[in-house]
C-alpha positions as CSV (number, residue, x, y, z in Angstrom):
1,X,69.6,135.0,153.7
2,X,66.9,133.4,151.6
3,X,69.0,133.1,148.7
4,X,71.5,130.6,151.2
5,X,68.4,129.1,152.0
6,X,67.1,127.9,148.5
7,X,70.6,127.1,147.8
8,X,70.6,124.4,150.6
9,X,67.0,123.1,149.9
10,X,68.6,123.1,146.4
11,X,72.0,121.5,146.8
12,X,70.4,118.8,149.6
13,X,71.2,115.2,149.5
14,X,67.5,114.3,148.4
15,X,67.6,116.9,145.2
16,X,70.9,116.0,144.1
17,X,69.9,112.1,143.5
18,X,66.4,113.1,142.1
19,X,68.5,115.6,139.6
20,X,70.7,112.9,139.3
21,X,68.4,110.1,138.3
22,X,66.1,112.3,136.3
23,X,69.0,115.0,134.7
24,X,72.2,113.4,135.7
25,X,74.0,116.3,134.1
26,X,72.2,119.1,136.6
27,X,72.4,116.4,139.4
28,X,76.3,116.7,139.0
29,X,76.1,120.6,139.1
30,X,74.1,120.5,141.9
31,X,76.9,118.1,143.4
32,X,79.2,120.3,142.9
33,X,77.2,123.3,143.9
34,X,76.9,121.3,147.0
35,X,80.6,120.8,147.6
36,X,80.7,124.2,147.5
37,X,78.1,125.1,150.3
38,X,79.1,122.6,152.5
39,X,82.8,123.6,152.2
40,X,83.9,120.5,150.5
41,X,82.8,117.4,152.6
42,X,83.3,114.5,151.3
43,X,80.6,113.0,153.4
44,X,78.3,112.8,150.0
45,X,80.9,111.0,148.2
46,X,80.7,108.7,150.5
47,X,77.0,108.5,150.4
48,X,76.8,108.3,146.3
49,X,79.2,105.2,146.7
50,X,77.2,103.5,149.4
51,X,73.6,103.9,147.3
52,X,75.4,102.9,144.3
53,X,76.5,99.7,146.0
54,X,73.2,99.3,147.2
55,X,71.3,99.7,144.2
56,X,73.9,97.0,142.9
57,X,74.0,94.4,145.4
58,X,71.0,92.6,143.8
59,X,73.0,92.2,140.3
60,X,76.7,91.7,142.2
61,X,74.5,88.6,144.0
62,X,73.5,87.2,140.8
63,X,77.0,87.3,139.2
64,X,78.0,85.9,142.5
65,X,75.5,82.8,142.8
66,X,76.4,82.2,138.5
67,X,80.3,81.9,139.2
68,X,79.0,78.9,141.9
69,X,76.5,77.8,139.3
70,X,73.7,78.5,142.2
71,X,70.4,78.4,140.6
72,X,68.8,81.8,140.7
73,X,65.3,80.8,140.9
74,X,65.9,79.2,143.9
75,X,65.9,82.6,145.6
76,X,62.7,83.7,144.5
77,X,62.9,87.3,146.1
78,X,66.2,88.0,144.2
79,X,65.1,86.7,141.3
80,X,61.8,88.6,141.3
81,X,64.3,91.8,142.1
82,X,67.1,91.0,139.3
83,X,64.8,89.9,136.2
84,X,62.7,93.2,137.1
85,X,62.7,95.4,134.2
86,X,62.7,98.5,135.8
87,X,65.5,97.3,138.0
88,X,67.5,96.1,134.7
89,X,66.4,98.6,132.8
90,X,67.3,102.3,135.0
91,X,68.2,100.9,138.5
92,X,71.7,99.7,137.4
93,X,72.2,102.5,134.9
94,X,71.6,104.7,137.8
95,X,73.5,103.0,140.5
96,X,76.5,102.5,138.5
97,X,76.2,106.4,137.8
98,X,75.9,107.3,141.9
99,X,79.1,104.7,142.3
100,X,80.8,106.9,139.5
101,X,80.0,110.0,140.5
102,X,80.5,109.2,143.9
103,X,84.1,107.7,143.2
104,X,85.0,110.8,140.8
105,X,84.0,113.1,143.5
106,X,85.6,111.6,146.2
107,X,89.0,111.7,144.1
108,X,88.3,115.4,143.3
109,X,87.8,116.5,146.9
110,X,90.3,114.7,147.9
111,X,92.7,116.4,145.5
112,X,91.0,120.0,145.9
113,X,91.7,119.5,150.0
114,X,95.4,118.8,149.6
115,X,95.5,121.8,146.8
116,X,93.9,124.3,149.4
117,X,95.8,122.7,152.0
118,X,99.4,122.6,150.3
119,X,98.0,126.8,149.3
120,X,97.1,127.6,153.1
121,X,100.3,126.2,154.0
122,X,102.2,128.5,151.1
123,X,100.4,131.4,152.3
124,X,101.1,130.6,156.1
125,X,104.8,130.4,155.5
126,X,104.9,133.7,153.5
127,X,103.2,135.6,155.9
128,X,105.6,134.6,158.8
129,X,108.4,135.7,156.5
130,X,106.9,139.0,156.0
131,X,106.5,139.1,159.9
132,X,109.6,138.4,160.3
133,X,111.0,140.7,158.3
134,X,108.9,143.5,159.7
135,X,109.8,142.3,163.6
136,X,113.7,142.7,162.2
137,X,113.2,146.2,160.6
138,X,111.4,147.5,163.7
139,X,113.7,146.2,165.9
140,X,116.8,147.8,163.5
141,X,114.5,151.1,163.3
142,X,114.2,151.1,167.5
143,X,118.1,150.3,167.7
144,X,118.8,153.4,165.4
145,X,116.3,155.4,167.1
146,X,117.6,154.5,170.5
147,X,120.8,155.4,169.5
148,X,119.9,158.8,168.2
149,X,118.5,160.1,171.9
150,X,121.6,159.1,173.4
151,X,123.3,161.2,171.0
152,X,121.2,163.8,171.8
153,X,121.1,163.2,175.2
154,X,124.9,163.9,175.2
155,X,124.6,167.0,172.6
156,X,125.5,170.1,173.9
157,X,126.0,173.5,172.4
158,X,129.3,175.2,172.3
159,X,130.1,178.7,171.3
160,X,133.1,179.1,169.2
161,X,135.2,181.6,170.8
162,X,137.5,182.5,167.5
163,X,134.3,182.7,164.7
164,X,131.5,182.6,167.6
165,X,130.0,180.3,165.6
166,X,127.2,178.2,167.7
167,X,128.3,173.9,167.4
168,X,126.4,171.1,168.6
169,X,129.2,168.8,170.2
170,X,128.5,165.2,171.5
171,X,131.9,165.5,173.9
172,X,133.9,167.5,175.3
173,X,135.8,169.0,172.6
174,X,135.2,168.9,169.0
175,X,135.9,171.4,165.9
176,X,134.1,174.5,164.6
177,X,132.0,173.8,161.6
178,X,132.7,176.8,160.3
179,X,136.4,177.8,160.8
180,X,138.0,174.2,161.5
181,X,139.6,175.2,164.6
182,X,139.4,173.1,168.2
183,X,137.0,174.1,170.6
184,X,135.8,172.1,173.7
């Protein structure tokens, strides 16, 4: 139980983007770890590609405002946030890496849920069969079986009177097993 605990502290939202930002490679373990957990939600996929955008907007602004030939330093509060060099410098490394991620992810849930799902399906349909089969051979076995207790309701033993040989005789009249003769 505390070991499921740790692993969600661990594999939480706010862990995986510090692991990610800090040791991308153990942030996209952790990722993956938390697919895992959560049974593959592709809820954080989603969230990767919305911070990533986020994070980006600032710089997707400024390549906007250039293609109009808008002035930059006009917007002083963009500008201040653009030509910041720890925004140029790890920001944009790091939101292109959660859009990445994000998108990769996304595309790899997406695939593992119609894998499982095309599996469950597969496994679904062969289990009917067996069922099937299992309702037909029971049914077959209680035909057979029903058949056999009105034989032997109808059995009846018959002493032969030439050999006096005891037979077991489903009708009225039948032949000695022993000496071949009629009897009934």
């Amino acid at each position: 139980m505390m070991t499921n605990k740790i692993m969600k502290i661990l594999t939480s939202l706010p862990i995986v983007l510090l692991f990610l930002y800090f040791i991308p490679f153990l942030g996209v373990i952790l990722l993956l770890a938390r697919l895992m957990v959560y049974k593959g939600k592709i809820k954080s996929s989603f969230i990767l590609i919305g911070l990533g955008i986020i994070i980006l907007i600032p710089n997707i602004l400024e390549s906007i405002l250039k293609l109009f030939n808008v002035n930059i330093e006009s917007i002083p509060i963009l500008y201040n946030i653009v030509y910041f060099d720890f925004y140029n410098q790890e920001l944009i490394g790091y939101g292109k890496l959660l859009l990445t991620v994000g998108i990769i992810f996304l595309i790899l849930s997406y695939i593992a849920n119609m894998i499982f799902a095309k599996m469950a399906n597969k496994l679904k349909d062969y289990l009917e069969k067996e069922e099937a089969i299992q309702r037909e051979e029971i049914a077959k076995n209680d035909l057979i079986m029903q058949e056999k207790r009105e034989k032997a309701k109808n059995t009846h033993v018959v002493k032969c009177p030439y050999c006096g040989a005891d037979n077991m005789l489903t009708s009225k009249s039948g032949k000695c097993k022993y000496c071949r003769r009629n009897i009934g």
